[in-house]
C-alpha positions as CSV (number, residue, x, y, z in Angstrom):
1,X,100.3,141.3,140.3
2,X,98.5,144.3,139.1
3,X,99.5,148.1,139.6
4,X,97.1,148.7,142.3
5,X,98.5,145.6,144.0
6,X,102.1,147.6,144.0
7,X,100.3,150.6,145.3
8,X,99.0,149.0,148.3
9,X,102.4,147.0,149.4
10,X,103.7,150.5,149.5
11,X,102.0,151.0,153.1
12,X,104.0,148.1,154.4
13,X,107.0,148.9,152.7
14,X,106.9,152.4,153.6
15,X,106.4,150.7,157.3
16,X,109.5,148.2,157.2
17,X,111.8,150.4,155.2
18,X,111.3,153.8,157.2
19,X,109.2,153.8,160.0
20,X,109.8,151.3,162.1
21,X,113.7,151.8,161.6
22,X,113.2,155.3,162.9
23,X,111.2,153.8,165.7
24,X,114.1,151.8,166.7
25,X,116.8,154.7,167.0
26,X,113.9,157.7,168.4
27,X,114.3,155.4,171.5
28,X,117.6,154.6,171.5
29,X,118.5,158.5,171.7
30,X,115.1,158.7,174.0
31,X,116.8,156.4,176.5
32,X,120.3,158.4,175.3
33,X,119.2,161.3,176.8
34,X,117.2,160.2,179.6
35,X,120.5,158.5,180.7
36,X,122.8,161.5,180.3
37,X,120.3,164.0,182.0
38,X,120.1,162.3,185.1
39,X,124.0,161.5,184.9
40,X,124.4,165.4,184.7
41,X,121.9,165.8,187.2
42,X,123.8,163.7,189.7
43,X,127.1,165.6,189.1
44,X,128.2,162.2,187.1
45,X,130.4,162.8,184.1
46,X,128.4,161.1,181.4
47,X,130.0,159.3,178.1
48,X,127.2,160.2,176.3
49,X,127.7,162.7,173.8
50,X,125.6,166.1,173.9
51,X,124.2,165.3,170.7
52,X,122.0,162.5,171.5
53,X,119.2,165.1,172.8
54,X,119.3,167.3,169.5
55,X,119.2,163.6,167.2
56,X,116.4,162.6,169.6
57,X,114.3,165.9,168.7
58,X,115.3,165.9,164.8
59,X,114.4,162.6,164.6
60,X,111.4,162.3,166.6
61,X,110.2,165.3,164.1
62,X,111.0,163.0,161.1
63,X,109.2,160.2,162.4
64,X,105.8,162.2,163.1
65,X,106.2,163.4,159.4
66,X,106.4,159.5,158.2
67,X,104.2,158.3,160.6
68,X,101.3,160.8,159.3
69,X,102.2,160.4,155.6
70,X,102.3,156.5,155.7
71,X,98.7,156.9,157.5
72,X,97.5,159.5,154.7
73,X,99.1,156.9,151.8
74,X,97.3,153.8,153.8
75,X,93.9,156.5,153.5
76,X,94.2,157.7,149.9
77,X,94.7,153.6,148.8
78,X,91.1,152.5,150.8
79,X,89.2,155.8,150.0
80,X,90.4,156.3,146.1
81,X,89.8,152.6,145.4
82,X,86.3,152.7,146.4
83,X,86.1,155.4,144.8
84,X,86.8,153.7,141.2
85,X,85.2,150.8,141.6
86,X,81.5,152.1,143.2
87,X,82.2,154.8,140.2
88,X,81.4,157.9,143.0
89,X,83.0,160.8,140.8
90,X,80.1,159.9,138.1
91,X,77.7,160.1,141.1
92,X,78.8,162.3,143.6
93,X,81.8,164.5,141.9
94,X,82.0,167.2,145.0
95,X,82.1,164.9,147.7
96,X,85.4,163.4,145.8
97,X,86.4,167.0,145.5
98,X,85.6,167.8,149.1
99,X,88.1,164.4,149.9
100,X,90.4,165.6,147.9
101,X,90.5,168.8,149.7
102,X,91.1,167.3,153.2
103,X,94.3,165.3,151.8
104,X,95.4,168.7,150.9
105,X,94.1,170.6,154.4
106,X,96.1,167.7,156.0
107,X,99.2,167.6,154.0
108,X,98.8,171.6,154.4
109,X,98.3,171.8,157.9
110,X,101.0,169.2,159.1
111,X,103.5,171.6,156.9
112,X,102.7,174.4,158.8
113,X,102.6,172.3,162.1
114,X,106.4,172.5,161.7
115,X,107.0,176.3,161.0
116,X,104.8,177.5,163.6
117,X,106.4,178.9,166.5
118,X,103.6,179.9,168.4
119,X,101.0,178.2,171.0
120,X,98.0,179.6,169.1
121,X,99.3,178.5,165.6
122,X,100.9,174.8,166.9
123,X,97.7,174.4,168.2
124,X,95.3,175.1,165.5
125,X,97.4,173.2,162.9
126,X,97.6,170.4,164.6
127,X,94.4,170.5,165.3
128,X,93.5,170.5,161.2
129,X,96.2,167.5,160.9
130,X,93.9,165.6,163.2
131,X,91.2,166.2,162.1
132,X,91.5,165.8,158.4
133,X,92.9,162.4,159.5
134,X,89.2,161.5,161.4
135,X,87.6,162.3,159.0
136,X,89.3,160.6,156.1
137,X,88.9,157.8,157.8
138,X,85.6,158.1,158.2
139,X,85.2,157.9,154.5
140,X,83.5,154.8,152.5
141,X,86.1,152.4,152.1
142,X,88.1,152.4,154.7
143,X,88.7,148.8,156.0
144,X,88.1,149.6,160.2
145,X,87.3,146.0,161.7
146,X,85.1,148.2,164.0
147,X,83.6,145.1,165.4
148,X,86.9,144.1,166.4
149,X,88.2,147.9,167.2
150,X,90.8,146.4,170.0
151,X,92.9,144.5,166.8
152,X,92.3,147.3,164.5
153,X,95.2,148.4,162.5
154,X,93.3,151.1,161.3
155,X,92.3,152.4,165.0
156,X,95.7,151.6,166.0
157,X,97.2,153.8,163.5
158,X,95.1,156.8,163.5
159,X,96.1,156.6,167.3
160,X,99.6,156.6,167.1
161,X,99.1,159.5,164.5
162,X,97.3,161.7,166.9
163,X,100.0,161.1,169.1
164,X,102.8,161.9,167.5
165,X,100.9,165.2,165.8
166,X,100.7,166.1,169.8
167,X,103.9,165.2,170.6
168,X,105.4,168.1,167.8
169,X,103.0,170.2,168.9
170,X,104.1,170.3,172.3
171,X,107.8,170.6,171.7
172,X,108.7,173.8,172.4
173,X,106.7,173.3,175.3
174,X,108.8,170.2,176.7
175,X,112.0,173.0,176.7
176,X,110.7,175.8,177.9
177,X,108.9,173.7,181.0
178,X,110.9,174.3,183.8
179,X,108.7,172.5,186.1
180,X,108.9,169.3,183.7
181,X,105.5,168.7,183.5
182,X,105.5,169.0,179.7
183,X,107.9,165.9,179.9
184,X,106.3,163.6,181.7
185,X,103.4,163.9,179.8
186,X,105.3,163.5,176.2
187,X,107.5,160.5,178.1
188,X,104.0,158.6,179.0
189,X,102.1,159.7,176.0
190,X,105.3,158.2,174.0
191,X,105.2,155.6,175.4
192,X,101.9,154.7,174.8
193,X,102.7,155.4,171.3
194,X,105.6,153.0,171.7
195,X,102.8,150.3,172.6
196,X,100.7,151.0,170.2
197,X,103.9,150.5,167.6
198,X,104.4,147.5,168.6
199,X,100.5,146.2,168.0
200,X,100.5,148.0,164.7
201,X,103.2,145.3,163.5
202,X,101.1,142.4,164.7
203,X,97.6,143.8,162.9
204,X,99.3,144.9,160.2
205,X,100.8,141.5,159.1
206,X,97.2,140.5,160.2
207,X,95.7,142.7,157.8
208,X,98.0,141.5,154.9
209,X,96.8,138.4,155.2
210,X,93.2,139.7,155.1
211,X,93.2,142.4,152.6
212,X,93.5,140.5,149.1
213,X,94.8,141.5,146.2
214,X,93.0,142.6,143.1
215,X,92.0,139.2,141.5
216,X,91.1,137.6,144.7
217,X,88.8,140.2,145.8
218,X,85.5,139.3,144.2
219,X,86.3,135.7,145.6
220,X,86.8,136.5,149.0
221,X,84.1,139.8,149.3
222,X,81.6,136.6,148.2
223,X,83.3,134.5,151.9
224,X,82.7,137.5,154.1
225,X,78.8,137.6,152.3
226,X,78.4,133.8,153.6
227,X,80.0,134.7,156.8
228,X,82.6,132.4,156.4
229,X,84.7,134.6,159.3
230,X,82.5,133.6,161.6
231,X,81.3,130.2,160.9
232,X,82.3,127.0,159.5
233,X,81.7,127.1,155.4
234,X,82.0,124.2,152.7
235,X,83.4,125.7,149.5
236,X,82.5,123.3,146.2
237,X,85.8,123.5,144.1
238,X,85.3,124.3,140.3
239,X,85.0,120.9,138.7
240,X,88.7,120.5,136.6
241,X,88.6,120.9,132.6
242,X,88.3,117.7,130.5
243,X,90.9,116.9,129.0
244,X,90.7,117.5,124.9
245,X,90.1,113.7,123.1
């Protein structure tokens, strides 16, 4: 296995190891405190703790910042690689500096997106975050399956980015709501999200199975020329070395 074969098993490990764990316990202190505010609401004593509502917002924070950066790592793998091998910085050196500039307005912005306290300022940054991210992936590269858009890991991830970019943006909002409207829109935009989790983990093991590593590449790039996704084709094995006499 080459190095750039360990750098692109780093967006699934990234996946398995961090995000989806934190997937798993953002709902469980989602449901948590669900549970708990209508027990309180109900003049019910409820055994769970006040905590749960603070974890849910600290981790729901953590997961928009992996869920963006495993996105951005998934991005800079795609775009950089084509990059080296169609040799664009000996042709086209600003557009590479210009794409380098938007991992940095993005990485910038999304920063920001968490210190910012006001409406104008969540706004506009995440804003930038989402955009950056379009456009990234917009970029020569990028592997989209926009034929097949419904089963897209890449759609379904830039999706479930934008989400949870507006989902931090809103935050303060969701607390300072007293009308609740704030959260019921994060509660069905979430769970959308959740949704959309779920279909990432069956295209992305779809798309490990189609993306191939370095030394198959050249191989399979000549199937997809003979269409061999959509039709039938005969491959003719190389014939076997004679043996020495």
């Amino acid at each position: 296995m080459e190095f750039r074969d360990v750098i692109l098993l780093l967006h699934p490990i990234a996946a398995v190891v961090i995000v989806f764990p934190l997937i798993g316990i953002v709902v469980n202190r989602a449901l948590q405190t669900r549970q708990r505010r209508l027990q309180t609401a109900s003049g019910e004593k409820s055994k769970i703790p006040p905590s749960a509502g603070q974890e849910h917002v600290q981790l729901g924070r953590w997961l928009t910042g992996a869920v963006v950066g495993i996105v951005l790592l998934a991005l800079a793998y795609d775009i950089f690689s084509n990059i080296v091998d169609q040799k664009v910085w000996d042709q086209n050196p600003f557009k590479v500096g210009l794409i380098i500039l938007m991992f940095g307005v993005a990485i910038a912005s999304l920063a920001l997106l968490y210190r910012a306290k006001t409406r104008l300022w969540r706004g506009v940054f995440a804003t930038l975050t989402g955009m950056s991210l379009v456009v990234l992936g917009c970029q020569d590269g990028i592997y989209r399956k926009t034929d097949q858009w419904y089963v897209s890991h890449y759609y379904y991830g830039i999706t479930a980015a934008l989400l949870m970019i507006f989902s931090l943006a809103i935050l303060r909002e969701i607390y300072q709501d007293r009308t609740n409207r704030w959260r019921t829109v994060h509660i069905v935009l979430n769970s959308i999200a959740l949704l959309i989790f779920l279909g990432q983990g069956i295209t992305g093991t779809q798309s490990l199975l189609e993306v191939p590593l370095a030394w198959q590449e050249p191989y399979v790039n000549q199937l997809y020329g003979q269409q061999c996704d959509k039709k039938p084709c005969t491959i003719q094995l190389a014939p076997a070395p004679q043996p020495s006499k």
